[in-house]
C-alpha positions as CSV (number, residue, x, y, z in Angstrom):
1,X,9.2,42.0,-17.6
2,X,11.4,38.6,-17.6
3,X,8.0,37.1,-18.5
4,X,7.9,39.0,-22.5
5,X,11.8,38.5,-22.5
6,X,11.2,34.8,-21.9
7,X,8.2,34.5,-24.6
8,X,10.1,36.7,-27.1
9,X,13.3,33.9,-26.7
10,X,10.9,31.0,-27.2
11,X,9.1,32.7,-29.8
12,X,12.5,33.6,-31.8
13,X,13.8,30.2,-31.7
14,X,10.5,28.7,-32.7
15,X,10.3,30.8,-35.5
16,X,13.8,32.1,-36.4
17,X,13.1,32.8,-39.4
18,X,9.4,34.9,-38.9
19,X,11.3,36.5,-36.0
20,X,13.7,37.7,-38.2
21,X,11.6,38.9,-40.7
22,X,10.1,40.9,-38.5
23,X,13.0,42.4,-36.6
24,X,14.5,43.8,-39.9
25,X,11.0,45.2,-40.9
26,X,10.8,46.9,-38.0
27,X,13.9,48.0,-37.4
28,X,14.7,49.7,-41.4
29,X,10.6,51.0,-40.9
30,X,11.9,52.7,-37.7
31,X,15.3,54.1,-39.1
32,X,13.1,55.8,-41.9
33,X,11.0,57.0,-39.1
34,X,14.1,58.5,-37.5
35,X,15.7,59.7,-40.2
36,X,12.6,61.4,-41.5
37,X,12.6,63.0,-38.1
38,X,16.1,64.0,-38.4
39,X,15.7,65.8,-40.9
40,X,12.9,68.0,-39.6
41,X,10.3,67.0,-42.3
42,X,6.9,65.4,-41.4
43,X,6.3,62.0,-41.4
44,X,5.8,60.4,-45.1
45,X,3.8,57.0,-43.8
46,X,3.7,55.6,-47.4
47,X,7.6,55.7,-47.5
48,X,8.3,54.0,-44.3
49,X,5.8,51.7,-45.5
50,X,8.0,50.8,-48.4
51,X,11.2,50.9,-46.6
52,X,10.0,48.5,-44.2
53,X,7.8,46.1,-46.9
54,X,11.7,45.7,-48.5
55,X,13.1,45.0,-45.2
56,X,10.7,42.7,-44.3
57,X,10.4,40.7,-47.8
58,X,13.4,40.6,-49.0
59,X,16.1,41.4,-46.7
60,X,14.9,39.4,-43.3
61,X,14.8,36.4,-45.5
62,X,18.2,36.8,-47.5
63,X,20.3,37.5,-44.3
64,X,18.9,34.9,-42.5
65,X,19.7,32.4,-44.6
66,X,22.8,33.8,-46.0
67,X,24.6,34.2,-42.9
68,X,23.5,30.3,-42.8
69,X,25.5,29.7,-45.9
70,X,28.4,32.0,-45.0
71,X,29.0,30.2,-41.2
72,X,29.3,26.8,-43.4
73,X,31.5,28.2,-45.7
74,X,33.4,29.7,-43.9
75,X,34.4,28.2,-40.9
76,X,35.8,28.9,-37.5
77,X,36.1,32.7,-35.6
78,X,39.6,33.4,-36.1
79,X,41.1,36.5,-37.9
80,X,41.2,34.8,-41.3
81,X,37.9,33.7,-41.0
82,X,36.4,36.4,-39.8
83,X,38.0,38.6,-42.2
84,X,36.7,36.5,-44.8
85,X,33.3,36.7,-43.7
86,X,33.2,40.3,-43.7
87,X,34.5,40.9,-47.4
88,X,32.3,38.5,-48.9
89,X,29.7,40.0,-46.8
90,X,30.5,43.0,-48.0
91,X,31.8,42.2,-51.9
92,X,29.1,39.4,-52.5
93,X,26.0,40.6,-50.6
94,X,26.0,44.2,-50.5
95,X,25.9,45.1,-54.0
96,X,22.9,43.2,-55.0
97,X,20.8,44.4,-51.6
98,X,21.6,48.3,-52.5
99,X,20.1,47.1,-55.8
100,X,16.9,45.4,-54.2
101,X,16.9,49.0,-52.2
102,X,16.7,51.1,-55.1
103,X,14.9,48.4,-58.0
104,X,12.3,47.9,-55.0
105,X,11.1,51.2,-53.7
106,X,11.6,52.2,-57.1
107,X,8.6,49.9,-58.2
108,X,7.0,50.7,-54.9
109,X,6.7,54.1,-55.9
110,X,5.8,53.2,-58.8
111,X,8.4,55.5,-60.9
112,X,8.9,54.8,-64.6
113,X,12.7,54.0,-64.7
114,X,13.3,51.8,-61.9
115,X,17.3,51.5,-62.3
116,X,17.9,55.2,-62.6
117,X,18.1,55.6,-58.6
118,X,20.0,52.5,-58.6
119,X,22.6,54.2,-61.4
120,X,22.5,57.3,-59.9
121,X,23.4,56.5,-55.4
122,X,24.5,53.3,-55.8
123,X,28.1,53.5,-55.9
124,X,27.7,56.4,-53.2
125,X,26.0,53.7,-51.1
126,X,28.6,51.5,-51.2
127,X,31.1,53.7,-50.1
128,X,29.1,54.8,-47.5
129,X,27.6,51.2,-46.4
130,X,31.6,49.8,-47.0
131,X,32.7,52.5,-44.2
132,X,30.0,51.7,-41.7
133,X,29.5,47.5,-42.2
134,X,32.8,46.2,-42.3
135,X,33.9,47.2,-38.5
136,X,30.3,46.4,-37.5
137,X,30.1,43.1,-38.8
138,X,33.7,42.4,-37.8
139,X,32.4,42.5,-34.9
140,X,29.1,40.7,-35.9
141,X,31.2,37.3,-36.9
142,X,33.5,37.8,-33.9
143,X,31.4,37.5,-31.3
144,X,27.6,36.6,-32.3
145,X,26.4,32.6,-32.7
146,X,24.8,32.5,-36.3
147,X,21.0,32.7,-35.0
148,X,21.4,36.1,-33.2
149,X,23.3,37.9,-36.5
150,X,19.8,38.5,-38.7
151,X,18.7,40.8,-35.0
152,X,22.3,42.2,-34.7
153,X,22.3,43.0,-38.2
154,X,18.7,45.0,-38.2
155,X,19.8,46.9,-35.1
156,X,22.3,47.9,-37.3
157,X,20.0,48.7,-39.7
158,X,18.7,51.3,-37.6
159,X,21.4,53.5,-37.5
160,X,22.4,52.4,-41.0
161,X,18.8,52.6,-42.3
162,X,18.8,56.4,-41.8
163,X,22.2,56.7,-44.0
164,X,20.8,54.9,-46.6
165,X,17.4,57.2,-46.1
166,X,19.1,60.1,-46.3
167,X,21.0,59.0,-49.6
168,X,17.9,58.1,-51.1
169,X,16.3,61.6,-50.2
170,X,19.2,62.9,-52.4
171,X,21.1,65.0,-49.4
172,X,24.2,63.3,-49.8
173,X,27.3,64.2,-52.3
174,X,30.2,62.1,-52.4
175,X,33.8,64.3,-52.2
């Protein structure tokens, strides 16, 4: 078992980049899964599909290379950097992936007005992502070295991919 732990490592800093690809495909394909399960229905294979295609095109490549850009921006792990981080984080990158979410699957499934999703959850989606990102990636630019936050960011994912999942399937109102 040390063996696949050891090839994984040299594999993921070989190929940070494919690696982290990868890991965020996976994990957002498997949060679909889970939330799909969640919610009793049976599996809809096309949709993970597209979840997953999303994470693995566009969002694997955009984190990994904006966390890049953020550590040299922003420099240093103390509470001023670190609460930097996370609001532009937050304020700068989350509004324009909800809209890759929503544009994308929206031309994945091949609907007619692709902003009209977008329009309709994405304001609930920020609330929602705003309440569970900032404390995780507080935590994220505390404590993680920039190569590790891509994979700390899909594991969150998981959990967070079923949120957004279960936005997108149209079960959640906003107060």
């Amino acid at each position: 078992m040390a063996g696949i732990f050891q090839r994984l490592r040299s594999l993921f800093h070989r190929y940070p980049l494919a690696s982290n690809m990868v890991i965020c495909g996976s994990l957002y394909g498997s949060g679909d899964i889970s939330q799909q399960k969640l919610r009793g229905k049976q599996l809809d294979w096309k949709n993970t599909g597209r979840i997953a295609f999303i994470a693995f095109t566009m969002f694997g490549p955009i984190y990994f290379h904006w966390y890049r850009v953020l550590d040299r921006i922003v420099k240093g792990k103390g509470t001023s950097s670190v609460v930097s981080k996370v609001l532009l984080d937050q304020f700068v990158m989350g509004p324009p992936c909800i809209g890759i979410f929503y544009v994308g699957t929206s031309i994945l499934e091949g609907k007619e007005d692709v902003l009209a999703e977008f329009k309709s959850k994405g304001m609930k989606t920020f609330v929602a992502e705003s309440g569970f990102w900032l404390p995780f990636q507080s935590v994220n630019f505390l404590f993680l070295p920039t190569h590790l936050r891509t994979a700390f960011v899909s594991m969150g994912a998981f959990a967070w991919s079923n949120v957004l999942c279960y936005i997108k399937a149209g079960r959640y109102h906003q107060g």
